[in-house]
C-alpha positions as CSV (number, residue, x, y, z in Angstrom):
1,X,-10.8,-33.7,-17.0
2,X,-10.8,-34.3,-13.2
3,X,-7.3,-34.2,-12.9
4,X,-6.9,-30.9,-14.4
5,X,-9.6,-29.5,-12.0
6,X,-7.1,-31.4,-9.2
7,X,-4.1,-29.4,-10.7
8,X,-5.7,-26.1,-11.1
9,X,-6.7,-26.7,-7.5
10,X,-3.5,-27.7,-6.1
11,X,-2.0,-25.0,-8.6
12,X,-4.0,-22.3,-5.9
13,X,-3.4,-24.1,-2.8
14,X,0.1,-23.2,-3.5
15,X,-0.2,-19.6,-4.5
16,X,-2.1,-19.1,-1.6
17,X,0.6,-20.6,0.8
18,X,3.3,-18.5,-0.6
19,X,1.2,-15.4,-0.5
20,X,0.8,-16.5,3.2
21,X,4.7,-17.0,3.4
22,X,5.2,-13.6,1.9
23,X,2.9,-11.9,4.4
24,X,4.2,-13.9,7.1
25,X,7.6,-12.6,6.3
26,X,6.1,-9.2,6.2
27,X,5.2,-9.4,9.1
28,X,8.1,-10.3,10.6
29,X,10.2,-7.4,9.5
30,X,7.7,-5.0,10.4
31,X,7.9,-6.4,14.3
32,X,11.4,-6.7,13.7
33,X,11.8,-3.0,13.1
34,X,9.1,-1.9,15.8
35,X,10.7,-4.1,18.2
36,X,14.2,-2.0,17.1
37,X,12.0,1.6,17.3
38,X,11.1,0.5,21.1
39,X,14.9,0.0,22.0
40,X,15.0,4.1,21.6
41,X,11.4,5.4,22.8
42,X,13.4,6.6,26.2
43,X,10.8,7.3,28.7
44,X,7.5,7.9,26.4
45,X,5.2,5.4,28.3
46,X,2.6,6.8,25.5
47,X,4.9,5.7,22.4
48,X,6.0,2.5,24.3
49,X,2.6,0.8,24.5
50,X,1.2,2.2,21.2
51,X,4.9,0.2,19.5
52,X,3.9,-2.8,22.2
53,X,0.1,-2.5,20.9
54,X,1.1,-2.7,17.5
55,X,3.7,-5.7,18.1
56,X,0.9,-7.4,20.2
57,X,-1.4,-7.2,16.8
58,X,1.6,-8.5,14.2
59,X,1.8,-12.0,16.6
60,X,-1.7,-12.1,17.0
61,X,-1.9,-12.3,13.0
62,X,0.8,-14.0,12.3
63,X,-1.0,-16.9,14.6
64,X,-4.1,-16.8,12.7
65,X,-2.0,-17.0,9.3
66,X,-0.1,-20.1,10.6
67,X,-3.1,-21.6,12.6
């Protein structure tokens, strides 16, 4: 009986790090395609730091995800 509860534990462990993995990688194509949007914000200072703000917040969670 223990080693069942063991399994089914285990068994979540590892759903959970694959969801992580999948939000991770998420993640990473979102700043991926800011980080492409900010190569053509021109001169809008405005635009710039809002894309920079929101890059700022993707590798602040993807730290806490992998901490």
């Amino acid at each position: 009986m223990e080693e069942k509860m063991m399994f089914e534990h285990l068994k979540k462990v590892s759903v959970m790090t694959q969801d992580k993995k999948d939000r991770i990688r998420d993640l990473e194509r979102q700043k991926i395609d800011l980080e492409d949007r900010l190569e053509f914000v021109g001169n809008n200072l405005v635009k710039m730091h809002e894309i920079e703000q929101e890059i700022y917040e993707i590798d602040d969670t993807i730290a806490k995800l992998t901490a």
